[in-house]
VOPAGU-2260 file (C-alpha; in pm, 1 decimal, decimal comma):
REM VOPAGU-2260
SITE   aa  ch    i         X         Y         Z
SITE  UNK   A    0   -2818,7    7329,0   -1152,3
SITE  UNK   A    1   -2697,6    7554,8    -864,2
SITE  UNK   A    2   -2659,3    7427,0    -562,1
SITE  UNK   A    3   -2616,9    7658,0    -245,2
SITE  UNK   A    4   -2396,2    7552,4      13,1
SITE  UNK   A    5   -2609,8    7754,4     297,6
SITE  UNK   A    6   -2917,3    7575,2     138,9
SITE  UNK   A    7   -2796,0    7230,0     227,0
SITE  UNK   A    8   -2714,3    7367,5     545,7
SITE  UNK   A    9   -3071,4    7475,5     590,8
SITE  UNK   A   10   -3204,9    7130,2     458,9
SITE  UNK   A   11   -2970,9    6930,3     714,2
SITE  UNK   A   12   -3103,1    7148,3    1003,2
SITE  UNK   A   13   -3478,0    7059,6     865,9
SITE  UNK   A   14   -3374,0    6668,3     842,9
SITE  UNK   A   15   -3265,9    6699,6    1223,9
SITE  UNK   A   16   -3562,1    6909,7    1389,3
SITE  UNK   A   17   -3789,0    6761,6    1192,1
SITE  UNK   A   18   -4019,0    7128,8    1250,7
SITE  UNK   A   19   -3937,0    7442,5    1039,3
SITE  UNK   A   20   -3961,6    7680,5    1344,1
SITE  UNK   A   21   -3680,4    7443,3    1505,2
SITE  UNK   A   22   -3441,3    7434,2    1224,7
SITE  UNK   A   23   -3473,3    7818,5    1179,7
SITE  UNK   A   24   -3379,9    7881,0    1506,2
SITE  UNK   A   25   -3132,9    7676,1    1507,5
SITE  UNK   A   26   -2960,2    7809,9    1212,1
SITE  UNK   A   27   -3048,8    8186,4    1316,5
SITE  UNK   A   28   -3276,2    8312,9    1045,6
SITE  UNK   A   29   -3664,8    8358,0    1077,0
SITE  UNK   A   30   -3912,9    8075,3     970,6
SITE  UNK   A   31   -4016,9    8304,4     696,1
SITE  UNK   A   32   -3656,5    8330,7     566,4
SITE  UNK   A   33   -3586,6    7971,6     667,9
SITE  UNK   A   34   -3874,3    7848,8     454,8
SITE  UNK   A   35   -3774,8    8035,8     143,9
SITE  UNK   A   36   -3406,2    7924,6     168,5
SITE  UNK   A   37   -3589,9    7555,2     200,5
SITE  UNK   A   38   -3793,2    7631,5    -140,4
SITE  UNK   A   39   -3530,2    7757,5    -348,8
SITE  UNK   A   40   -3356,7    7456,3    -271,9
SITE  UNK   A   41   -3649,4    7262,3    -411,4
SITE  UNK   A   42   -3657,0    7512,4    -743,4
SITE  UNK   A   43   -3286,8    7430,1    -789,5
SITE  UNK   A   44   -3276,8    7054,6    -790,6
SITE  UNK   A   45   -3681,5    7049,5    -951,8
SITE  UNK   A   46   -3833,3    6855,5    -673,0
SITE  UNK   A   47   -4032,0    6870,7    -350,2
SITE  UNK   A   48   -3736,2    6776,6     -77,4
SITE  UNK   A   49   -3978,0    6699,7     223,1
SITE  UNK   A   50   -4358,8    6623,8     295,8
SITE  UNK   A   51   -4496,0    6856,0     410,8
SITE  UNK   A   52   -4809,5    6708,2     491,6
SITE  UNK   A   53   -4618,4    6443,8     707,3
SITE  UNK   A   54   -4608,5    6572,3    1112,9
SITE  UNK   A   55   -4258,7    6510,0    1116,8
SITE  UNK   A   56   -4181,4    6654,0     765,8
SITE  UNK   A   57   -4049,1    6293,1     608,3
SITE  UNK   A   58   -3780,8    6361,7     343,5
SITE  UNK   A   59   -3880,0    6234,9     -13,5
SITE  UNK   A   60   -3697,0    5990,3    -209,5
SITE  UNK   A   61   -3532,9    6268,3    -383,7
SITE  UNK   A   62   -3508,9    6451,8     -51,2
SITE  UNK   A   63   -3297,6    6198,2      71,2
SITE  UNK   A   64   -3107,6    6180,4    -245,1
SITE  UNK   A   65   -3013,6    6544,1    -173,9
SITE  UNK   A   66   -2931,0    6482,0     191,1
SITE  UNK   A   67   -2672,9    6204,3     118,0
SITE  UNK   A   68   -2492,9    6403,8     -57,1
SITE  UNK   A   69   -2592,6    6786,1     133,9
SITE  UNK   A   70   -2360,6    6583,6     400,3
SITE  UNK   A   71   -2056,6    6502,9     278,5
SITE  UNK   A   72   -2093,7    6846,2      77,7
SITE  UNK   A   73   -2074,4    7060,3     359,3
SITE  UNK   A   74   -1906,9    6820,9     567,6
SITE  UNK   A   75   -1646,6    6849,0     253,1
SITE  UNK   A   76   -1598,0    7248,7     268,2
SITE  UNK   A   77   -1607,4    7282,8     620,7
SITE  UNK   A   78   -1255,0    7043,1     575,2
SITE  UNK   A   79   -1150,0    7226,7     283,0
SITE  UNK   A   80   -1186,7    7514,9     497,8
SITE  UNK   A   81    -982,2    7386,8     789,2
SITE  UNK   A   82    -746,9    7254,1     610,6
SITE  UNK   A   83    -646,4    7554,0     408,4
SITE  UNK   A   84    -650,4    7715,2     714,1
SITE  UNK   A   85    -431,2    7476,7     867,4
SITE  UNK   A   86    -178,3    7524,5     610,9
SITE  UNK   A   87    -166,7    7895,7     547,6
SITE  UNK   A   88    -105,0    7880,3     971,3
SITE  UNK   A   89     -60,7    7513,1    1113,6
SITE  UNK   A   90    -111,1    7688,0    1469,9
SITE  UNK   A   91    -502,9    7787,5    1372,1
SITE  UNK   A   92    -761,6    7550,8    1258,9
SITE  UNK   A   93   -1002,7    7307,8    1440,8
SITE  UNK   A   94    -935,7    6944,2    1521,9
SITE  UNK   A   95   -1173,7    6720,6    1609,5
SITE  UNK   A   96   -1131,2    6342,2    1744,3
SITE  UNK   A   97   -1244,2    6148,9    1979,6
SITE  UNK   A   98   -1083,4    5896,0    2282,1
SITE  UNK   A   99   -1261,7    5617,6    2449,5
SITE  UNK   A  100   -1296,0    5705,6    2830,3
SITE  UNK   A  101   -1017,7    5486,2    2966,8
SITE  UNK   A  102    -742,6    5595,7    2665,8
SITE  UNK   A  103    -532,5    5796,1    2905,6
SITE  UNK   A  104    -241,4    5792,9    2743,7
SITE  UNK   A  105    -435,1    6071,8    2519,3
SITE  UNK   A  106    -444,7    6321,8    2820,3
SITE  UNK   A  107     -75,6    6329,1    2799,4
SITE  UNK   A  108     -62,8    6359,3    2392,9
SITE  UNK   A  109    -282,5    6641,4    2415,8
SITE  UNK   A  110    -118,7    6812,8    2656,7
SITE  UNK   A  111     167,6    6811,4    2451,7
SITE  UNK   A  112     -22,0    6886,0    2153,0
SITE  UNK   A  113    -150,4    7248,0    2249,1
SITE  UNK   A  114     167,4    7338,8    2391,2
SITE  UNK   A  115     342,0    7341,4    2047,2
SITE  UNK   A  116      -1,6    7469,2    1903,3
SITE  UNK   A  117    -136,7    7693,0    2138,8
SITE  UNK   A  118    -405,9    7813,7    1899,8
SITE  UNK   A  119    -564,8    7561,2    1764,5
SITE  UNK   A  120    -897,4    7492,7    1838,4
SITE  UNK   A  121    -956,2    7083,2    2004,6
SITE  UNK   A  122   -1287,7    6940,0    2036,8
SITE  UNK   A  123   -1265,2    6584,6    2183,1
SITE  UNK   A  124   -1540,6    6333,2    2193,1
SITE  UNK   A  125   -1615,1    6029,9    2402,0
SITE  UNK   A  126   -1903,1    5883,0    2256,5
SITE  UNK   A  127   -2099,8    5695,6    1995,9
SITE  UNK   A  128   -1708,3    5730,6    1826,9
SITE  UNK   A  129   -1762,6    5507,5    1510,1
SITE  UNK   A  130   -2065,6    5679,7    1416,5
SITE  UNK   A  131   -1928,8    6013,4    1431,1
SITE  UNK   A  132   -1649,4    5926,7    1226,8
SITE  UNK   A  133   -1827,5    5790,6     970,7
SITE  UNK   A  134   -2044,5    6104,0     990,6
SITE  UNK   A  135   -1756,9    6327,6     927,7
SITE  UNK   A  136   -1778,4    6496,2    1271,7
SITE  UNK   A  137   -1459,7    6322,9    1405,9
SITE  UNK   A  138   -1137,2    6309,5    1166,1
SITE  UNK   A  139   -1018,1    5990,2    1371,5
SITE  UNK   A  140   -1029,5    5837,8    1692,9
SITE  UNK   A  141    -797,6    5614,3    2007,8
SITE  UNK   A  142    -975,2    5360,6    2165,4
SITE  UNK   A  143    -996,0    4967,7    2114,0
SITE  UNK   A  144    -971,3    4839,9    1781,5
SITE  UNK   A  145   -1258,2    4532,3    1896,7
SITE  UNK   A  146   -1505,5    4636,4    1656,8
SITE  UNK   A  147   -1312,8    4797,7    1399,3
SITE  UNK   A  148   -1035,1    4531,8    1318,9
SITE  UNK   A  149   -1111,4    4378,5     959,0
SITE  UNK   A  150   -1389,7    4663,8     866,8
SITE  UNK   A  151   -1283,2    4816,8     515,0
SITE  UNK   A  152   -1466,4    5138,4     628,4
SITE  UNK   A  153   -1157,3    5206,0     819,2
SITE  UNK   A  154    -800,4    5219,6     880,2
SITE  UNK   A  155    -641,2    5053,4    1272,2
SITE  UNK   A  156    -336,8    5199,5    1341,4
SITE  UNK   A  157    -222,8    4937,0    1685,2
SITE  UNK   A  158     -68,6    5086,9    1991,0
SITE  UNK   A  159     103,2    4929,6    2291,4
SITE  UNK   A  160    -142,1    4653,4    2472,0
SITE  UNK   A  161    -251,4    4811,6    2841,7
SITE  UNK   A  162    -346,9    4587,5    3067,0
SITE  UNK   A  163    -593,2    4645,3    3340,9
SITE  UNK   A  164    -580,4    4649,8    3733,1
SITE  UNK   A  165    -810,8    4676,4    3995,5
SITE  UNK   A  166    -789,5    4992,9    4266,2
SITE  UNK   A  167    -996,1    5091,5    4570,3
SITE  UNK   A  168    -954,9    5410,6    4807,9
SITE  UNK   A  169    -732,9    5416,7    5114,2
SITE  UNK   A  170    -882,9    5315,5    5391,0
SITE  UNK   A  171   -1128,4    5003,6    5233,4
SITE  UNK   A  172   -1146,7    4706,2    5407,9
SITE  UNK   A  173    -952,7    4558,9    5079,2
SITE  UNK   A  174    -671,9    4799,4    5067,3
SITE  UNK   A  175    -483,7    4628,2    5336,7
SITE  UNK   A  176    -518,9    4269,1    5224,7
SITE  UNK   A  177    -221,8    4115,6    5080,1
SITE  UNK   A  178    -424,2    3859,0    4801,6
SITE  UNK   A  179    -738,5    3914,3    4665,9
SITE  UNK   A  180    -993,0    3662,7    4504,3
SITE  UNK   A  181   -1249,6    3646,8    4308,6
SITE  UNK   A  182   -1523,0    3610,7    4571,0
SITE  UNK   A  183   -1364,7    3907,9    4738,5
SITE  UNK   A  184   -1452,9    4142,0    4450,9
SITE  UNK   A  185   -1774,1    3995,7    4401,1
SITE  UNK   A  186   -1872,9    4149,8    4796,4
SITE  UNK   A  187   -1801,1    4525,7    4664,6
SITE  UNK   A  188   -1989,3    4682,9    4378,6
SITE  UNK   A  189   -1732,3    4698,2    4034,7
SITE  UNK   A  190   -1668,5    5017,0    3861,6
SITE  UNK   A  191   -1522,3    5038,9    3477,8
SITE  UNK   A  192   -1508,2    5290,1    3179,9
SITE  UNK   A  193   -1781,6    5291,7    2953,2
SITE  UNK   A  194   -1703,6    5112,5    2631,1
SITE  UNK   A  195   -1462,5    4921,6    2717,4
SITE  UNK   A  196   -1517,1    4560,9    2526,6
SITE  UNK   A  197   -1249,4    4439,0    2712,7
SITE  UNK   A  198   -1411,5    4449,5    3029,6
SITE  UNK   A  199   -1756,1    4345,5    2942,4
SITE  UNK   A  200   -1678,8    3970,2    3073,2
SITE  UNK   A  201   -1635,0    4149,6    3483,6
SITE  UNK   A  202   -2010,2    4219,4    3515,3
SITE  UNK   A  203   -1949,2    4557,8    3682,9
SITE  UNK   A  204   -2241,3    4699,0    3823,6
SITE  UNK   A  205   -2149,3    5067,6    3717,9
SITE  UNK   A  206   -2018,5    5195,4    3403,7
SITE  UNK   A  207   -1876,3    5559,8    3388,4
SITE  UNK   A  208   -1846,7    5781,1    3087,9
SITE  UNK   A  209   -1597,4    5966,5    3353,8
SITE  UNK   A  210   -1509,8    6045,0    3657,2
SITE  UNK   A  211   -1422,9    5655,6    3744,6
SITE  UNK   A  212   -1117,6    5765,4    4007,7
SITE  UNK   A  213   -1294,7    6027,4    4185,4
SITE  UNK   A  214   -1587,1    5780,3    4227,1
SITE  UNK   A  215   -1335,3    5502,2    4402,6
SITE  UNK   A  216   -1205,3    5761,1    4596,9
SITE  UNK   A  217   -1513,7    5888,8    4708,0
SITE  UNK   A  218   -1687,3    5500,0    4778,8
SITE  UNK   A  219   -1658,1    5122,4    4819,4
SITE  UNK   A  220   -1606,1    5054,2    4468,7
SITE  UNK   A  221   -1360,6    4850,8    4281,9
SITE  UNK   A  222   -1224,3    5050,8    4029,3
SITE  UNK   A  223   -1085,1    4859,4    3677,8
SITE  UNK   A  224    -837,4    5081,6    3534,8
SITE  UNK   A  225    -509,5    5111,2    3368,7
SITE  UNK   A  226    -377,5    5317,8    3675,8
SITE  UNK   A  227    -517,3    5456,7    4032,6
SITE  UNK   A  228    -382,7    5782,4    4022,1
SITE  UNK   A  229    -329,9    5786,5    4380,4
SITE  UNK   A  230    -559,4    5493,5    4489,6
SITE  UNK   A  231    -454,6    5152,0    4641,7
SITE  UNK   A  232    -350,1    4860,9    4385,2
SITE  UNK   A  233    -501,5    4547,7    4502,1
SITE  UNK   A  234    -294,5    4191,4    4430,7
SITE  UNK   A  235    -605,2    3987,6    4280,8
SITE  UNK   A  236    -557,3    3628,8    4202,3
SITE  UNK   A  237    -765,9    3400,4    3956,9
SITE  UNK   A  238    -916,2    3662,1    3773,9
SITE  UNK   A  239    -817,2    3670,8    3401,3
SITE  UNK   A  240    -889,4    4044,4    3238,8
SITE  UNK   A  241    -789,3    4076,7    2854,6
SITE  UNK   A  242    -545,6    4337,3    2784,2
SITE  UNK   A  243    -660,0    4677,9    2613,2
SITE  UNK   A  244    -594,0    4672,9    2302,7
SITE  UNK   A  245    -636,9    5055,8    2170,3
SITE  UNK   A  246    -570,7    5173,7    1811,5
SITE  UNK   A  247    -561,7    5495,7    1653,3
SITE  UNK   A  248    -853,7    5459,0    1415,6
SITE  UNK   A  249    -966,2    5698,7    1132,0
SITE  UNK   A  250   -1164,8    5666,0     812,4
SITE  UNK   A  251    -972,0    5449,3     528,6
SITE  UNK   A  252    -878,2    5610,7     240,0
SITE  UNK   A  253    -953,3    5928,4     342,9
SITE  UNK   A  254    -619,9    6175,4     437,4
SITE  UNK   A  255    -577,0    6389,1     800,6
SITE  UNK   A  256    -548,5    6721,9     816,6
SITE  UNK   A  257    -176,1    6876,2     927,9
SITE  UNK   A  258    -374,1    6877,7    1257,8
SITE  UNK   A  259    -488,7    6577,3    1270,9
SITE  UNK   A  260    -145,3    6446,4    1180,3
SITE  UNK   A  261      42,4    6632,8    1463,5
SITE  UNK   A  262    -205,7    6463,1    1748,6
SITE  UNK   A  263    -133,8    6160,4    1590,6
SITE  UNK   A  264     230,6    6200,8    1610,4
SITE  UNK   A  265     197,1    6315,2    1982,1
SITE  UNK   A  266     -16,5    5988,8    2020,2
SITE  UNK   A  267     265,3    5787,0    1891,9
SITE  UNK   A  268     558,2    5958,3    2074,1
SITE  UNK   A  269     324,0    5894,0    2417,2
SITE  UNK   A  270     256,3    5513,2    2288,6
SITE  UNK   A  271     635,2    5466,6    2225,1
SITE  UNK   A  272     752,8    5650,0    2573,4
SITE  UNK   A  273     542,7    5455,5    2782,2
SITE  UNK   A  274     552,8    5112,0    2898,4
SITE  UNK   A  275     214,2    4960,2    2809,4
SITE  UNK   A  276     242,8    4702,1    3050,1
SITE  UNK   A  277     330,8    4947,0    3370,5
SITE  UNK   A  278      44,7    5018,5    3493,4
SITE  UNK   A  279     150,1    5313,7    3786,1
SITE  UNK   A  280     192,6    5544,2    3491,5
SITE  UNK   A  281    -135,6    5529,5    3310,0
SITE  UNK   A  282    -394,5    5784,5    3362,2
SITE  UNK   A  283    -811,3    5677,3    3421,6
């Protein structure tokens, strides 16, 4: 049996679009060329791969057979690929990772990062982070290990503990107040980081993906972060906020590329320089 790397390709763009003139595009060939590519696929492995009388063109049994492993195939050479790459020149390459919204610390790592590899190529995510890794599309990811402690599936590497503080703009009728309560907050709207389980207890009434300073600045909202970056630190009394507990987590068993192992180290040498219980030096 022959099996065509481009083919798979072809197939995993058809499994996403669910429409032949969709995939084709999406891939760059013609739905006439497209199609063929689809049916020698078929010839090779000796089976029909989709239903084509379906609307949404349903994979078979054997058609998801095929797509299992069409994944970590291509996902597989695409590493192979990078990693070879990698080697040969550790400056070139791709890395991809991701960093939950509030992880500042990364900022800093990857600003050191790309100035001892100016060429590489990073592509950072902030989303949906577990998934992707298990997908292959991330090689490993910082935010908090909640979730991912005690899962075989993958490997916690602990940092420092952050804890979190609350922050408003100059000039709010908090900022001047020398204690805050509880029932104080409750009279301003409460703004966190997305995906933060640490914070889920506060019932915020907004949740950023980003932009969480510049939207304290700009408004009457409470911001929860690990720093202000310029805003007012408010003294708040009675309210108990567990700590961040972020980890550098990537698929177990499965090795980094040289990339991948140089943000890490930049990761740790940030982790180790900084005091994770000061908060004036964290970044949102």
């Amino acid at each position: 049996m022959h099996i065509d790397l481009r083919q798979l390709r072809h197939l995993l763009a058809l499994a996403e679009h669910r429409s032949f003139v969709a995939a084709a595009g999406s891939v760059r060939l013609s739905q006439s060329a497209f199609s063929r590519s689809i049916q020698a696929l078929e010839h090779s492995v000796g089976c029909q791969l989709v239903d084509r009388a379906s609307k949404d063109l349903t994979p078979t049994r054997q058609g998801l057979v095929v797509l299992e492993h069409a994944r970590r195939l291509v996902s597989g050479a695409h590493q192979l690929s990078n990693e070879i790459r990698q080697f040969n020149d550790l400056e070139t390459g791709e890395l991809r990772f991701g960093h939950a919204p509030a992880s500042g610390l990364v900022t800093r790592a990857v600003a050191g990062f790309v100035g001892r590899y100016p060429k590489a190529r990073v592509c950072v995510q902030t989303a949906e982070l577990g998934k992707h890794l298990l997908a292959d599309k991330l090689e490993f990811f910082v935010a908090d290990s909640r979730g991912f402690d005690g899962d075989s599936a993958f490997q916690v590497l602990r940092l420092k503990p952050r804890a979190w503080q609350f922050f408003v703009r100059h000039g709010h009728p908090l900022a001047e107040q020398a204690r805050i309560t509880q029932e104080d907050l409750k009279a301003w709207p409460l703004a966190i980081s997305a995906g933060e389980p640490s914070l889920v207890e506060l019932g915020a009434t907004i949740e950023c993906a980003e932009g969480l300073q510049a939207l304290v600045a700009g408004s009457d909202a409470i911001g929860v972060s690990h720093d202000g970056g310029g805003l007012v630190r408010l003294q708040v009394s009675g309210v108990e906020v567990p700590e961040a507990r972020y980890a550098i987590v990537s698929r177990a068993r499965q090795r980094l590329s040289p990339l991948a192992e140089a943000m890490v180290g930049e990761i740790l040498l940030v982790d180790q320089a900084e005091d994770g219980a000061s908060l004036e030096r964290m970044a949102v």
